[in-house]
gemmi code that builds the backbone of each chain (N, CA, C; Angstrom):
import gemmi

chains = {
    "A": [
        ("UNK", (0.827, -1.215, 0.000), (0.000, 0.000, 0.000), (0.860, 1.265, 0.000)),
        ("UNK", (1.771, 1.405, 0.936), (2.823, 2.555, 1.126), (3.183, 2.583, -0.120)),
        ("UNK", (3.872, 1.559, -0.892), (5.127, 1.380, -2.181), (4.004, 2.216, -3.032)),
        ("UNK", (2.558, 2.387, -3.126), (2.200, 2.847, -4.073), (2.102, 4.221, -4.373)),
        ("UNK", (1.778, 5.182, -2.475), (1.587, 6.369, -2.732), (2.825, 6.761, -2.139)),
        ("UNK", (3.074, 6.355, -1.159), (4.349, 7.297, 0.049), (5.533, 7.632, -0.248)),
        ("UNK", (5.980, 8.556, -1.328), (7.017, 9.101, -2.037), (7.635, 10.081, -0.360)),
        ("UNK", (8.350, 8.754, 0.282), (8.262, 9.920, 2.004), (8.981, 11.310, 1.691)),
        ("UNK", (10.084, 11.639, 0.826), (10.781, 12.572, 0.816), (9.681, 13.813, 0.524)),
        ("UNK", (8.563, 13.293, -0.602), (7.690, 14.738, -1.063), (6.656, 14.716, 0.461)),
        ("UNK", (6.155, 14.044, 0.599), (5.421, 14.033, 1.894), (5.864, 14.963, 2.741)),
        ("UNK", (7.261, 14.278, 3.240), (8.047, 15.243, 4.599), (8.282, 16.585, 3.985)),
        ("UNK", (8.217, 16.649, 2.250), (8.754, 18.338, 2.170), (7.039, 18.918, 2.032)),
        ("UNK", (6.265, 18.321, 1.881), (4.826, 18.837, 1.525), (4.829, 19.230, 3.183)),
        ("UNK", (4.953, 18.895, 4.139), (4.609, 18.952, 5.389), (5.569, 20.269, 6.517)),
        ("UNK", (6.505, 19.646, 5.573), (7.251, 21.074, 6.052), (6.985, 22.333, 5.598)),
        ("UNK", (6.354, 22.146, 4.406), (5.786, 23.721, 4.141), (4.764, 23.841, 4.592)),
        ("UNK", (3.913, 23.024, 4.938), (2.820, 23.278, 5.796), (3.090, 23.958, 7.223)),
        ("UNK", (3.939, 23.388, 7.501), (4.912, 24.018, 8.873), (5.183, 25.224, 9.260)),
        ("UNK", (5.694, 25.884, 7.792), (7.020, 26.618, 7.851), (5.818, 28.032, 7.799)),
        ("UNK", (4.626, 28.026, 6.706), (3.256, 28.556, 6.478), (2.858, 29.004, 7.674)),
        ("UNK", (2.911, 28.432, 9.120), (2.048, 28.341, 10.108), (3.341, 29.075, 10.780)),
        ("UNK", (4.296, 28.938, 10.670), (4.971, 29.499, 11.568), (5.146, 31.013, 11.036)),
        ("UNK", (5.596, 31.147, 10.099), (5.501, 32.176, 9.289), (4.010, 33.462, 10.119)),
        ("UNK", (3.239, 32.727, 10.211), (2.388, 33.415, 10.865), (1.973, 34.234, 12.150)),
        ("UNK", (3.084, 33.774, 12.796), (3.264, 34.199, 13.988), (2.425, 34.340, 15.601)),
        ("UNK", (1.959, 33.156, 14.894), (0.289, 33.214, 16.219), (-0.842, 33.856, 15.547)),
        ("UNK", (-1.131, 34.342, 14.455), (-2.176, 35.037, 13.680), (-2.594, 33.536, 13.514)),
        ("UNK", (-2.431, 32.140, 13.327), (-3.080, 30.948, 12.392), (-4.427, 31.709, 12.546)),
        ("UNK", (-5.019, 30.886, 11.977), (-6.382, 30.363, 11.542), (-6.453, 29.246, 10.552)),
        ("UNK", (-7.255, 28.620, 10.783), (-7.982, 27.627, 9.330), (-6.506, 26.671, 8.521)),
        ("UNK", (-5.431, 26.407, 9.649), (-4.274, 25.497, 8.965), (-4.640, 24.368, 8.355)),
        ("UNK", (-5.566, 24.039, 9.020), (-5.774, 22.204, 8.558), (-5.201, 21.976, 7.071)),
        ("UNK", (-5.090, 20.347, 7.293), (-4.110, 20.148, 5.919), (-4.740, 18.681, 5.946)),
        ("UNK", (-5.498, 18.726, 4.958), (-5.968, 16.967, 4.825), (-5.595, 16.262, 4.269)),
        ("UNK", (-4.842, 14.962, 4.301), (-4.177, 14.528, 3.880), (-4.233, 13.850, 2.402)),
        ("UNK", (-4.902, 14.059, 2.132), (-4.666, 14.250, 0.310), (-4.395, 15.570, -0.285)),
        ("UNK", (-4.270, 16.624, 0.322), (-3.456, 17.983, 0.111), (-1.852, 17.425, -0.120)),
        ("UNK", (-1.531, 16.681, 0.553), (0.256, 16.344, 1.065), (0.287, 15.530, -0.930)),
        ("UNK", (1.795, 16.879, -0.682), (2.496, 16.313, -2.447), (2.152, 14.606, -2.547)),
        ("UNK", (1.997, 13.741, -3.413), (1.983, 12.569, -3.677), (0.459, 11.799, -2.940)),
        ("UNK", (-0.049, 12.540, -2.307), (-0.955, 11.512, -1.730), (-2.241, 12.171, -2.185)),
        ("UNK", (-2.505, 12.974, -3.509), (-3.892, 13.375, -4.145), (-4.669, 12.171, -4.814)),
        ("UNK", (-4.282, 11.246, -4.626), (-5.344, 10.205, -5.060), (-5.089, 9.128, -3.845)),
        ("UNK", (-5.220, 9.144, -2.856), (-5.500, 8.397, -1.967), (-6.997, 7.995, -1.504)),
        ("UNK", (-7.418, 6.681, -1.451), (-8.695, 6.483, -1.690), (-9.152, 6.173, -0.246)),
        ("UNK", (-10.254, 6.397, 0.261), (-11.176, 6.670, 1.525), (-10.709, 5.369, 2.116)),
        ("UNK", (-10.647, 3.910, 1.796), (-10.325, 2.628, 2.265), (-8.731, 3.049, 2.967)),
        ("UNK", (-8.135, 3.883, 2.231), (-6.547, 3.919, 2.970), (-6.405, 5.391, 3.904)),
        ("UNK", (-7.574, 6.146, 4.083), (-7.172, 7.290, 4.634), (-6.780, 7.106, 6.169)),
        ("UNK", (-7.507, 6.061, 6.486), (-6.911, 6.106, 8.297), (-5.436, 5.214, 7.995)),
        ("UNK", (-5.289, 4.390, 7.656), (-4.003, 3.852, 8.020), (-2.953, 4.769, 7.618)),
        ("UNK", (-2.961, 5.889, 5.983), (-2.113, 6.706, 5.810), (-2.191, 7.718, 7.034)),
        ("UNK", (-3.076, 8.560, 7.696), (-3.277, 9.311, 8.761), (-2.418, 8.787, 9.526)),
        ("UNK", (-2.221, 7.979, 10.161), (-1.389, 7.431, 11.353), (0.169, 7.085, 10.546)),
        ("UNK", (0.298, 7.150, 9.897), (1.650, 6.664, 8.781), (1.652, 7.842, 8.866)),
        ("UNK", (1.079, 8.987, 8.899), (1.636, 10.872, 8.537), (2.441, 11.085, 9.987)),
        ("UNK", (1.344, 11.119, 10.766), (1.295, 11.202, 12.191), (2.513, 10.717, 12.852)),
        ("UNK", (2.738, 9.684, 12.276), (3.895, 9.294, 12.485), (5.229, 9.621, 12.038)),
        ("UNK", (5.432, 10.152, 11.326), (6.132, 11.070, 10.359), (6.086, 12.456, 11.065)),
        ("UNK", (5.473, 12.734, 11.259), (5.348, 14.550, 11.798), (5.918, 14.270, 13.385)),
        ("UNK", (5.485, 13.473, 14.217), (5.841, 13.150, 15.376), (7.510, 12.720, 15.823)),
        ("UNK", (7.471, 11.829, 14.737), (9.309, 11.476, 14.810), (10.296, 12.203, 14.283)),
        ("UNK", (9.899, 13.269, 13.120), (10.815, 13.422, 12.260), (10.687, 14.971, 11.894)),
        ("UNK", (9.767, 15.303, 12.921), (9.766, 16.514, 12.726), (9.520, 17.993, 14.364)),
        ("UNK", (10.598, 18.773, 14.310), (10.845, 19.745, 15.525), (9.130, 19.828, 16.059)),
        ("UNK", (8.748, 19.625, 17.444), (7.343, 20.644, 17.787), (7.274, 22.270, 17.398)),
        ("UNK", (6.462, 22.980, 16.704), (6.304, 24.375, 16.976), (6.013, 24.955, 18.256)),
        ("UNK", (6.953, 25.758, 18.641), (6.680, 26.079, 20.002), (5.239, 26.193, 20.396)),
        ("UNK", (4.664, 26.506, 21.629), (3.532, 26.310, 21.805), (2.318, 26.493, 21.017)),
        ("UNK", (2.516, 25.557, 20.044), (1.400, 24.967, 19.060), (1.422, 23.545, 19.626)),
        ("UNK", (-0.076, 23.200, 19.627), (-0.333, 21.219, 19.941), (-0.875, 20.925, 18.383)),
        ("UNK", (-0.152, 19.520, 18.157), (-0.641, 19.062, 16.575), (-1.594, 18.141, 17.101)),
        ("UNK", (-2.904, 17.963, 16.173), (-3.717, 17.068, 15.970), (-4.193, 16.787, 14.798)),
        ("UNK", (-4.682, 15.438, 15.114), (-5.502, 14.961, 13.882), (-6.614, 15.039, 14.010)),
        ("UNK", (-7.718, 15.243, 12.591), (-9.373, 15.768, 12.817), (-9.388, 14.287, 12.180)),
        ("UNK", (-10.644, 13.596, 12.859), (-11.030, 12.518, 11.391), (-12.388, 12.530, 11.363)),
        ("UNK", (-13.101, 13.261, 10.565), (-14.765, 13.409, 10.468), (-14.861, 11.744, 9.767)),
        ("UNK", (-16.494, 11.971, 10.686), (-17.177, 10.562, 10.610), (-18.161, 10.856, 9.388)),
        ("UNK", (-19.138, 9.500, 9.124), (-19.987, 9.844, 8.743), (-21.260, 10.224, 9.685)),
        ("UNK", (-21.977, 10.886, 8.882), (-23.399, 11.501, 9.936), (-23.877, 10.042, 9.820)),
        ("UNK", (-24.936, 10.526, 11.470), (-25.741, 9.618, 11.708), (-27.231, 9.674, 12.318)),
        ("UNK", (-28.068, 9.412, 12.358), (-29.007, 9.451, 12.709), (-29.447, 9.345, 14.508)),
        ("UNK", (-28.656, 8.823, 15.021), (-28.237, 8.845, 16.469), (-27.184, 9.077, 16.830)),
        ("UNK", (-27.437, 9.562, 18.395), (-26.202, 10.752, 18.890), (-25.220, 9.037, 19.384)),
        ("UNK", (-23.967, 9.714, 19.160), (-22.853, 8.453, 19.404), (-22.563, 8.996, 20.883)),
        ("UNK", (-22.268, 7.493, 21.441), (-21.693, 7.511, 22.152), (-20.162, 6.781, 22.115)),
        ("UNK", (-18.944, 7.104, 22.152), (-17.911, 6.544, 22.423), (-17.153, 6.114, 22.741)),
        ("UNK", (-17.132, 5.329, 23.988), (-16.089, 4.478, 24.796), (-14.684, 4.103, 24.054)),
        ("UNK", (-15.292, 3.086, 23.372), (-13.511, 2.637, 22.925), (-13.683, 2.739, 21.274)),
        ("UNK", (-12.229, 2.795, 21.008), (-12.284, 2.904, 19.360), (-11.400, 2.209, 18.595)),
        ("UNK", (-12.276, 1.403, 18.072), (-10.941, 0.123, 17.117), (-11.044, 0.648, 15.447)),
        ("UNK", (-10.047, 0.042, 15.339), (-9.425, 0.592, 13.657), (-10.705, 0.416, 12.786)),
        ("UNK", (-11.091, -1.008, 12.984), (-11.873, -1.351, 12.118), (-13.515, -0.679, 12.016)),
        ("UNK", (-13.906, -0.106, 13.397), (-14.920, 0.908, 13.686), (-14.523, 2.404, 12.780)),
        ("UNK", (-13.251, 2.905, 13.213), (-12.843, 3.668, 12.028), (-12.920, 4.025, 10.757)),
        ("UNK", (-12.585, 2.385, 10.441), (-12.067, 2.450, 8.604), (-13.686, 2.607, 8.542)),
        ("UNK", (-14.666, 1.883, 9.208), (-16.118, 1.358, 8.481), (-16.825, 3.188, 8.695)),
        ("UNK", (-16.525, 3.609, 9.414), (-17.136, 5.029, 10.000), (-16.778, 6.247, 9.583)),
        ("UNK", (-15.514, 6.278, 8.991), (-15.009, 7.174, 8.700), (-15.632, 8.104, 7.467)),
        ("UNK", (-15.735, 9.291, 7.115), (-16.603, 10.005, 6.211), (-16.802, 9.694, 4.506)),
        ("UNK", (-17.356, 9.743, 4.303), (-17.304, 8.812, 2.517), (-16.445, 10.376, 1.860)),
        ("UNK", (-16.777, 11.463, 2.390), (-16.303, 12.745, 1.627), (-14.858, 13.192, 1.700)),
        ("UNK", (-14.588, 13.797, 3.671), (-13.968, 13.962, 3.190), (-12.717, 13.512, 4.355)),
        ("UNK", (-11.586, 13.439, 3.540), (-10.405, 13.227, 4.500), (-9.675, 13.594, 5.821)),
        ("UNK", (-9.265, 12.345, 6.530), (-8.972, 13.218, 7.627), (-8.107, 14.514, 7.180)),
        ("UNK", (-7.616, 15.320, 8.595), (-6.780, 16.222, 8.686), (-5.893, 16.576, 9.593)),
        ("UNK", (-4.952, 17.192, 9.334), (-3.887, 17.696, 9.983), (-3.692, 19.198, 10.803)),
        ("UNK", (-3.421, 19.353, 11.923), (-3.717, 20.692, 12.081), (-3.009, 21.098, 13.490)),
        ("UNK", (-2.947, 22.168, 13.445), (-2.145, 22.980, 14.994), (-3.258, 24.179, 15.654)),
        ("UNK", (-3.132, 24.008, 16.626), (-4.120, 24.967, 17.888), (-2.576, 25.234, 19.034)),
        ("UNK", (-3.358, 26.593, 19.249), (-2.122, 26.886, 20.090), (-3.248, 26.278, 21.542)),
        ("UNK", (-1.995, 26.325, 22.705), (-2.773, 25.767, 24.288), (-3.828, 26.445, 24.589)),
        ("UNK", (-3.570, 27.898, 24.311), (-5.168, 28.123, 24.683), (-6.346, 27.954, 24.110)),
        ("UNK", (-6.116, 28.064, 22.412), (-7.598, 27.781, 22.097), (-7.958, 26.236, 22.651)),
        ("UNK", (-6.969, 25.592, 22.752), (-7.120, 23.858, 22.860), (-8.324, 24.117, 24.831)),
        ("UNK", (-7.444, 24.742, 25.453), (-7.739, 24.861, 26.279), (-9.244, 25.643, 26.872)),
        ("UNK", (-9.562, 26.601, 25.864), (-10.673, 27.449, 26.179), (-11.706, 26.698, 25.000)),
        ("UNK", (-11.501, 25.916, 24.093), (-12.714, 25.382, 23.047), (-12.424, 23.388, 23.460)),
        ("UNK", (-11.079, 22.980, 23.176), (-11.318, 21.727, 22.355), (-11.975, 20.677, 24.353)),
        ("UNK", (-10.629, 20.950, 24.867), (-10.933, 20.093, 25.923), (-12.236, 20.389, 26.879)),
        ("UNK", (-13.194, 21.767, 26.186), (-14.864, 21.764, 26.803), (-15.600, 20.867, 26.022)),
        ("UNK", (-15.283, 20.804, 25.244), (-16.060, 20.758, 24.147), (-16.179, 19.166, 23.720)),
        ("UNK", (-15.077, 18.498, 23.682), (-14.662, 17.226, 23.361), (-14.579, 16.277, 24.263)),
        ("UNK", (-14.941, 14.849, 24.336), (-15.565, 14.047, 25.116), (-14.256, 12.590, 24.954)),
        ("UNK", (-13.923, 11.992, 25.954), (-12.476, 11.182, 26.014), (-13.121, 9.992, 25.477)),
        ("UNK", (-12.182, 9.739, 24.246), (-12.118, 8.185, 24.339), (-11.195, 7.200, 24.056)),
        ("UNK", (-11.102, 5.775, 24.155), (-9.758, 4.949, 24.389), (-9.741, 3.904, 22.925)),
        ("UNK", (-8.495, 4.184, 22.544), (-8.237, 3.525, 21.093), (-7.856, 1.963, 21.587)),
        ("UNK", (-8.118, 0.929, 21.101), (-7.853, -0.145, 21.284), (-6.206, -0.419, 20.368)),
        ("UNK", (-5.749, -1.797, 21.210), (-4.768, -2.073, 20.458), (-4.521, -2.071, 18.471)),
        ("UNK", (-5.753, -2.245, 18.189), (-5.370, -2.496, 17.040), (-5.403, -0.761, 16.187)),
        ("UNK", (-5.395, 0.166, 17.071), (-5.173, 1.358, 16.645), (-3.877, 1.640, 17.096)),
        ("UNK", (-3.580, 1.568, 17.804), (-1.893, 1.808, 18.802), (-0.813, 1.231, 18.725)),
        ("UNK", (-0.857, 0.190, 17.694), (-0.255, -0.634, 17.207), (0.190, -0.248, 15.657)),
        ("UNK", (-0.272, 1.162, 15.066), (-0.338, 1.862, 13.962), (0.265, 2.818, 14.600)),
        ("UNK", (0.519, 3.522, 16.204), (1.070, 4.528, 16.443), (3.017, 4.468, 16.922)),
        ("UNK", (3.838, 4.693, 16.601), (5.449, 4.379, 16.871), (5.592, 5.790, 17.469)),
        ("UNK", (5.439, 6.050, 18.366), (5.648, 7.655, 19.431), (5.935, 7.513, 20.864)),
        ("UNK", (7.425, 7.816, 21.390), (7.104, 8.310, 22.847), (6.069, 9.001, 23.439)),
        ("UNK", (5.337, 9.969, 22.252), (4.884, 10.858, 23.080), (3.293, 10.361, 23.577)),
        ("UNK", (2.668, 11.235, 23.826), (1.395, 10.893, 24.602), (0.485, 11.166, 23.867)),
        ("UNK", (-0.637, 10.229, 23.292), (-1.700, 10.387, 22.819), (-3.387, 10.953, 22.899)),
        ("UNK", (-4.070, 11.575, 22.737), (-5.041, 11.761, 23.509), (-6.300, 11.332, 22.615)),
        ("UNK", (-7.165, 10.847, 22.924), (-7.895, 10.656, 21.848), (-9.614, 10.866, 22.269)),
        ("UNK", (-10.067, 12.104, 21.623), (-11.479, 12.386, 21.795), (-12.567, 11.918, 20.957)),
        ("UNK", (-13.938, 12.429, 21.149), (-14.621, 12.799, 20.065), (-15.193, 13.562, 20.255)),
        ("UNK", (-16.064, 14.284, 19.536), (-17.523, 15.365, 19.306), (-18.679, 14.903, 18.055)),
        ("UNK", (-19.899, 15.003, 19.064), (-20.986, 14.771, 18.039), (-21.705, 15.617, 18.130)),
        ("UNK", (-22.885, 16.083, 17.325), (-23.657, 17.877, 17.134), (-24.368, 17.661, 16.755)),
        ("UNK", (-25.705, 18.340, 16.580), (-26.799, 17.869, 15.878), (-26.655, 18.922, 14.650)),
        ("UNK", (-26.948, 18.441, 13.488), (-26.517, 19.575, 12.359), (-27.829, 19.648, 11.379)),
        ("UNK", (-28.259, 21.400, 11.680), (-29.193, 21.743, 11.420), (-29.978, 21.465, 9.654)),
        ("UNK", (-28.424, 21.473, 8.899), (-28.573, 21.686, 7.617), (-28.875, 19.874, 6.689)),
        ("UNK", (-28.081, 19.190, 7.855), (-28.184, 17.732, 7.117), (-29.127, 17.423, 8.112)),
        ("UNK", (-29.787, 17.567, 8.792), (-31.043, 17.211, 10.023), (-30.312, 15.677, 10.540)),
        ("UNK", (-29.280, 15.498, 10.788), (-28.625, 14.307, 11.214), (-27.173, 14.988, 12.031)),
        ("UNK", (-26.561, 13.571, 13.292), (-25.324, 14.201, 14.337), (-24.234, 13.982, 13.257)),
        ("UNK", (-23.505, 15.112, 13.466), (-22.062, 15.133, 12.653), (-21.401, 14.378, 13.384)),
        ("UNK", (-19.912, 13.858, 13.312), (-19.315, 12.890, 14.284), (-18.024, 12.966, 13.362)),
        ("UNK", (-17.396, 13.487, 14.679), (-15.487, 14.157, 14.798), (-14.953, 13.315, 15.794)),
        ("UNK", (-13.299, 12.721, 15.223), (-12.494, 11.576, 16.379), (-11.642, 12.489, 16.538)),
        ("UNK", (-10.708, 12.751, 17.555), (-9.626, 13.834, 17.276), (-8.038, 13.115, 17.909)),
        ("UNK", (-6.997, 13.290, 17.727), (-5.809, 12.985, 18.252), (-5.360, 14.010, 18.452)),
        ("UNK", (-4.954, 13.902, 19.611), (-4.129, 15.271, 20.285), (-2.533, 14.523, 20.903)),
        ("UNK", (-1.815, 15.284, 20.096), (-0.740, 15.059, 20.399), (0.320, 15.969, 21.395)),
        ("UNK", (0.488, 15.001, 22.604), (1.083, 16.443, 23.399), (2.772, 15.946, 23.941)),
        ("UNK", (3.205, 16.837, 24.190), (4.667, 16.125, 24.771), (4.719, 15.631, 26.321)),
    ],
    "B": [
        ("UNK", (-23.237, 28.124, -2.461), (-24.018, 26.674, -2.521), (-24.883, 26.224, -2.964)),
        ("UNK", (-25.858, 27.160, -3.219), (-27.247, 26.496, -4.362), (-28.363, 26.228, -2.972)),
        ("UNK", (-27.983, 26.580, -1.534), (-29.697, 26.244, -0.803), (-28.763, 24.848, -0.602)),
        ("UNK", (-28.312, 23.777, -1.221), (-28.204, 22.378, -0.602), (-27.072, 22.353, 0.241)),
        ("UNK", (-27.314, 20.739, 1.429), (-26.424, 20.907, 2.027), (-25.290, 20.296, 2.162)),
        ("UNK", (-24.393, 20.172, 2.480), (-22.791, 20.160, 1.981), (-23.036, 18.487, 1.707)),
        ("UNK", (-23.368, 17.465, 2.086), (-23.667, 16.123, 2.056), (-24.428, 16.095, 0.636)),
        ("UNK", (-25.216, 16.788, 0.463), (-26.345, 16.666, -1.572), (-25.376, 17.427, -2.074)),
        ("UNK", (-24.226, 18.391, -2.015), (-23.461, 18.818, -2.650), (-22.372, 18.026, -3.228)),
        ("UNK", (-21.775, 16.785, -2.397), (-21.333, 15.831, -2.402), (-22.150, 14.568, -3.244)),
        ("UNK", (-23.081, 14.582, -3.030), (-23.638, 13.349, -3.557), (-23.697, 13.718, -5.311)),
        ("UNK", (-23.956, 14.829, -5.457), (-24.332, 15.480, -6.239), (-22.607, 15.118, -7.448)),
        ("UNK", (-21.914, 15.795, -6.413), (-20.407, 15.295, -7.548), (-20.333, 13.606, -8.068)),
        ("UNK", (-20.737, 12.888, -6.928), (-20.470, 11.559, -7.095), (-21.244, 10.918, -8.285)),
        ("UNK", (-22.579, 11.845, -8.724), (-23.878, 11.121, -9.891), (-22.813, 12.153, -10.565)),
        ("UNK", (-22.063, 12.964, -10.951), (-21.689, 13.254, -11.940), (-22.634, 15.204, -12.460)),
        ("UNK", (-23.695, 15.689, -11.157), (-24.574, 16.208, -11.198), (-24.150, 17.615, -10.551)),
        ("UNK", (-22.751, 17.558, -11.072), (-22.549, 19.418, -10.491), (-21.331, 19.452, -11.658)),
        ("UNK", (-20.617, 21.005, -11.281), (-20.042, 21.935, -12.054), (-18.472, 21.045, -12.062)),
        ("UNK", (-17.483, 20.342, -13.100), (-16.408, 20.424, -13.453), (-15.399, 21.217, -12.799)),
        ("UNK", (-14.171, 20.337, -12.049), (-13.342, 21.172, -11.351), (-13.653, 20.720, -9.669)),
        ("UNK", (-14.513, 20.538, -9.512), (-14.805, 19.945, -8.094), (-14.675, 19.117, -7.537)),
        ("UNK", (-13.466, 18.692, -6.557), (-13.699, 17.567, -5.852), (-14.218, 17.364, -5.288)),
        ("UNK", (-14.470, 18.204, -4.077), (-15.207, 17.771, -2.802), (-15.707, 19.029, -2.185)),
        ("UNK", (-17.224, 18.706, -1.397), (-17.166, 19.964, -0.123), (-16.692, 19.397, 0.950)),
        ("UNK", (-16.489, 20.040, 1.699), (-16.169, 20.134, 3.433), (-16.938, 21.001, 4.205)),
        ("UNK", (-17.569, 19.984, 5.563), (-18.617, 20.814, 6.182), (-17.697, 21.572, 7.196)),
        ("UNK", (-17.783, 23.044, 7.238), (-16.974, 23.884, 8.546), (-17.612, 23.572, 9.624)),
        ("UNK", (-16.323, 23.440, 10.891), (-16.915, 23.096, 11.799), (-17.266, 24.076, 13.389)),
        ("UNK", (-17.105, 25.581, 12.412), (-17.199, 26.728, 13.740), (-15.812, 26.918, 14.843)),
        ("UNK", (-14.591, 25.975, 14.230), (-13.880, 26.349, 15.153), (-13.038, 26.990, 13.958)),
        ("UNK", (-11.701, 26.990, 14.909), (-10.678, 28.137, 15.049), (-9.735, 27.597, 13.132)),
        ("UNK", (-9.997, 26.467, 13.599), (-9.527, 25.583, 12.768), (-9.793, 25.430, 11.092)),
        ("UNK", (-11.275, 25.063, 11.695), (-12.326, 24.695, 10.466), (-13.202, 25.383, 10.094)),
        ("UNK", (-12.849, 26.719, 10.596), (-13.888, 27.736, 10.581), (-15.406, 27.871, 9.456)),
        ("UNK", (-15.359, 27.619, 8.287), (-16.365, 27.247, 7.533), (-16.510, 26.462, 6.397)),
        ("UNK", (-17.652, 26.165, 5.894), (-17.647, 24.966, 4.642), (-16.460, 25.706, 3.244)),
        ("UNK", (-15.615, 24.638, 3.222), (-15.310, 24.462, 2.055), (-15.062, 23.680, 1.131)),
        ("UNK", (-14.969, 24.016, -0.785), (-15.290, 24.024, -1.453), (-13.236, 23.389, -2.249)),
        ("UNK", (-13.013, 22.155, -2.218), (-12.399, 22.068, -2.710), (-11.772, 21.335, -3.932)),
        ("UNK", (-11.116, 21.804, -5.474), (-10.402, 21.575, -6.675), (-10.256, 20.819, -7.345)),
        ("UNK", (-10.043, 20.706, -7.956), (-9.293, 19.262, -8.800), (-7.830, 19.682, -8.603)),
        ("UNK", (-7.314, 21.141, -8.572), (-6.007, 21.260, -8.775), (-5.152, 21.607, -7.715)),
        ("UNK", (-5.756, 21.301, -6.894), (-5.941, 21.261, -5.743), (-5.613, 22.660, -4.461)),
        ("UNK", (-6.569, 23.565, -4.856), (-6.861, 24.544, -4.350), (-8.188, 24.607, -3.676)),
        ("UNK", (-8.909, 25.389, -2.360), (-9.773, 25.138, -2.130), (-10.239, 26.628, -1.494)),
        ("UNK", (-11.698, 26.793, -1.389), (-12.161, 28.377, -1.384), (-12.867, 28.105, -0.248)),
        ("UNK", (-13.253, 28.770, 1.010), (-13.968, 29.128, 1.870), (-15.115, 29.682, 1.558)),
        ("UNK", (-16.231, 29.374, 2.068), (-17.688, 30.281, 1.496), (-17.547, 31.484, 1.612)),
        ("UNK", (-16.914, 32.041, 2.340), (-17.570, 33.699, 2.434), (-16.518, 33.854, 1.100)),
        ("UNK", (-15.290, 33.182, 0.120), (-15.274, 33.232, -0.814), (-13.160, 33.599, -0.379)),
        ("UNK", (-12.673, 33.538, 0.590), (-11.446, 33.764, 0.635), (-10.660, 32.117, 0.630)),
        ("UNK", (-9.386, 32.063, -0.207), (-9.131, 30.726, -0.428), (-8.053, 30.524, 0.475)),
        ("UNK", (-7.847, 29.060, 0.836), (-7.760, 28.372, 2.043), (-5.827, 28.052, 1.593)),
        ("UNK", (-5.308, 28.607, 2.516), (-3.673, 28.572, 2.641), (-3.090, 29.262, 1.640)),
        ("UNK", (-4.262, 30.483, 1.311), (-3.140, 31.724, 0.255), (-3.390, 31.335, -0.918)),
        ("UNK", (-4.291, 29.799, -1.168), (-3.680, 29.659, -3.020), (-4.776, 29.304, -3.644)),
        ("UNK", (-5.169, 30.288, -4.843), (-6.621, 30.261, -5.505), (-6.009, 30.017, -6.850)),
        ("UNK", (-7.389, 29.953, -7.794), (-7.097, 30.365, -9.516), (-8.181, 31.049, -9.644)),
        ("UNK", (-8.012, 30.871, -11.072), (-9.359, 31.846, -11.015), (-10.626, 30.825, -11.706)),
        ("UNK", (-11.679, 31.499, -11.064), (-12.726, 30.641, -11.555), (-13.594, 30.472, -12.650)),
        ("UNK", (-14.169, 29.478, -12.990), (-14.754, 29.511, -14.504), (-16.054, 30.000, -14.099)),
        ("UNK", (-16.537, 29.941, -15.218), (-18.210, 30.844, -15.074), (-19.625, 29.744, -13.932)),
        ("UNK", (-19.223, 28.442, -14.459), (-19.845, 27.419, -13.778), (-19.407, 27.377, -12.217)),
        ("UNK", (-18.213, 27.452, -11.761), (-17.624, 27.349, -10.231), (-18.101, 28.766, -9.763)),
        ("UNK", (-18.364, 29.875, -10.342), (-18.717, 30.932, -9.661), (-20.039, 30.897, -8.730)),
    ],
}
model = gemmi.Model(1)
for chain_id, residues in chains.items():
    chain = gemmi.Chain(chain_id)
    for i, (resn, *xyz) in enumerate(residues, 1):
        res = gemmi.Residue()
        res.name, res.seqid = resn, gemmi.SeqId(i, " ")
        for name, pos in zip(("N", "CA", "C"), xyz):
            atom = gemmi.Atom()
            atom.name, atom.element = name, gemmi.Element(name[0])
            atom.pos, atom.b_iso = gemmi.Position(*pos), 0.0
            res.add_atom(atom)
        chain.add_residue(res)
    model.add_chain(chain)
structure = gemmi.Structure()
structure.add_model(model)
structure.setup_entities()
C-alpha cells in the first residue's frame, strides 16, 4: 500500500511547508488544517486507505519533525453523519475504517494551548483507542484521543469528529 | 451553494450532477480551525464560502464554479 503512494521525501517536504506557512504566521493561524490528500503525492488516496495513511503521517510529523513552540498538533477525522447521537467508549481501527466520512479526509492541524484549552478540551468528550489502533502509532509521546458529536441543522442528522491530540 | 447541504453537494459530484473542477465539499466546523464549509479543486486549491481561499492559493474561476 505505502510502495504505491508514500514518495516519504515529497510528503516530509509537503509537510514542512505546511509548517514553515504556520509558523511564518506568527500566532495570527487560523484555518491550517491540511488533509491529507493535500500532502504532495498523496492526491489520489482512496477513503479505504485514509486512516491507516493518517497514522503513517502522524507518524512522520511526530518522529521526524521539531514541535512548533507552543502549538499542539492534531488529527481531525470526520465521521460519517448519523441518525443517532454516538456515544464513544472505545475505538478500534476497524470501527474507524467502516465510519469514517465517505467525503472527506482526515486532517492535519495545529491549535495553540489556549484555544485547545478554552474550546477543544470543553467541548470534546475522552475516548480509548484499542490495540489495534496503537499498534499503527510508533511515538514516545502521549496520545489523547477524543470525540464530538452535534446535531446539524442543515443535514437534520449528528455530525461525528475523532480527534488525536498530540502532546509532549 | 445552491440552498443544498454540503452532504447533496457531495452526492451530487459523485452522480456526476454538479459543475467540473470539483472535488469535494467540506462541512466547517465553527472552530478556530475549520472555521467554515469548504469548497475544494481538482487542482488542488480550495475556497472558503464567504469566498477567501484556504492557505493563500486560488485560480481563477470559470463561469460554472462561480
Amino acid at each position: 500500500m505505502a510502495g504505491i503512494y508514500l514518495h516519504e521525501n515529497k510528503v516530509k517536504k509537503s509537510i514542512e511547508d505546511w509548517e514553515n506557512a504556520i509558523i511564518s504566521l506568527k500566532g495570527t493561524w487560523e484555518g491550517n488544517n491540511l488533509h491529507i490528500d493535500e500532502i504532495v503525492s498523496l492526491d489520489k488516496i482512496t477513503r479505504s486507505e485514509w486512516i491507516n495513511f493518517s497514522f503513517m503521517i502522524l507518524n512522520i510529523l511526530v518522529n521526524k519533525f521539531k514541535s512548533i513552540d507552543s502549538l499542539i498538533l492534531f488529527l481531525q477525522i470526520e465521521l460519517k453523519y448519523s441518525l443517532k447521537k454516538m456515544s464513544l467508549d472505545k475505538l478500534s481501527l476497524k470501527w474507524l475504517k467502516e465510519n469514517v466520512s465517505e467525503y472527506t479526509p482526515p486532517s492535519l492541524n495545529f491549535t495553540s494551548l489556549e484555544y485547545y484549552t478554552d474550546f477543544y478540551e470543553k467541548e470534546l468528550v475522552t475516548c480509548k483507542p484499542n490495540n489495534s489502533i496503537l499498534e499503527l502509532i510508533h511515538s514516545s509521546k502521549s496520545l489523547d484521543f477524543f470525540y464530538r458529536t452535534s446535531f446539524d441543522e442543515d443535514e437534520q442528522m449528528y455530525s461525528r469528529e475523532v480527534y488525536v491530540f498530540i502532546r509532549d | 451553494m445552491g440552498g443544498k447541504s454540503v452532504n447533496q453537494l457531495n452526492k451530487a459530484i459523485q452522480t456526476g450532477k454538479t459543475t467540473r473542477g470539483i472535488k469535494r465539499f467540506d462541512k466547517g466546523r465553527g472552530t478556530k480551525n475549520l472555521p467554515q464549509d469548504e469548497v475544494h479543486f481538482d487542482n488542488g486549491s480550495s475556497l472558503y464560502r464567504d469566498g477567501t481561499w484556504r492557505h493563500g492559493k486560488g485560480h481563477k474561476l470559470t463561469n460554472d464554479q462561480i
